[in-house]
C-alpha positions as CSV (number, residue, x, y, z in Angstrom):
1,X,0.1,-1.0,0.5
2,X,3.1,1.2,-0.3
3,X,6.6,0.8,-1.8
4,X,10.1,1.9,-0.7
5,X,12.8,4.3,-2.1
6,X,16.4,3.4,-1.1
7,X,19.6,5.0,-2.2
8,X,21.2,1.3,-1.1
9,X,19.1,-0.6,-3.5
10,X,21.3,-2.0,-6.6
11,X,18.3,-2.4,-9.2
12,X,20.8,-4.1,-11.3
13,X,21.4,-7.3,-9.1
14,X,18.5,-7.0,-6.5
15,X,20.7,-6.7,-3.9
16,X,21.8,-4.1,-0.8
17,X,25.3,-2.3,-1.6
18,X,25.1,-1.7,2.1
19,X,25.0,-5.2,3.2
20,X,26.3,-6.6,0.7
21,X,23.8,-9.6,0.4
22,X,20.3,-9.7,-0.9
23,X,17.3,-6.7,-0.7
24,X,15.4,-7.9,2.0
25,X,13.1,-4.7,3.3
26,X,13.3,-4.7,7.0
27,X,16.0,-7.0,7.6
28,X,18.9,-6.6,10.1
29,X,21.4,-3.9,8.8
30,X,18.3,-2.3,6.6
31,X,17.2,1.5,6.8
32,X,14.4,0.4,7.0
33,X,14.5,-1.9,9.9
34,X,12.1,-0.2,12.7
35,X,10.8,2.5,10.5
36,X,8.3,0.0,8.6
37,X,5.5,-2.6,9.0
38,X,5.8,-5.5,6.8
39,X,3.1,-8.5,6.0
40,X,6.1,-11.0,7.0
41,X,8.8,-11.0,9.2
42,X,11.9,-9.8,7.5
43,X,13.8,-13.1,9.3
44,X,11.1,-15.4,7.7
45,X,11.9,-13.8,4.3
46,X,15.5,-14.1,4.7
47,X,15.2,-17.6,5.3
48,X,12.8,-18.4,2.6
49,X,15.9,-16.9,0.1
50,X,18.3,-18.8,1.8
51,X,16.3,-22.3,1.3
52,X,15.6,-20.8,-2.4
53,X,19.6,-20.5,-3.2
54,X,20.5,-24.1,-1.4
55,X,17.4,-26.0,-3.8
56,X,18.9,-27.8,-6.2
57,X,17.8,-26.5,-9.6
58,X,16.8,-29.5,-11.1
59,X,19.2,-28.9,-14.2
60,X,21.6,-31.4,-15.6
């Protein structure tokens, strides 16, 4: 198991200041696409956030 370093990573929102968009390790656009190995697919992760931010949040 290791961890990344990124000088796009905005710790402050969790997001990429490259893309402009959620940190997603691996996924199109990323540094890091093709340089690492990841568990899941970075597609299948970007999905899963997508279906997270379109879930209603139950509030009223």
């Amino acid at each position: 198991m290791g961890s990344f370093a990124c000088p796009h990573y905005d710790t402050a929102k969790d997001g990429c200041l490259r893309l402009k968009t959620d940190c997603v390790p691996g996924r199109r656009g990323c540094v890091l696409r093709g340089k690492s190995v990841f568990a899941f697919s970075a597609e299948e992760r970007v999905r899963e956030r997508e279906k997270e931010k379109t879930k209603p949040s139950g509030r009223r």
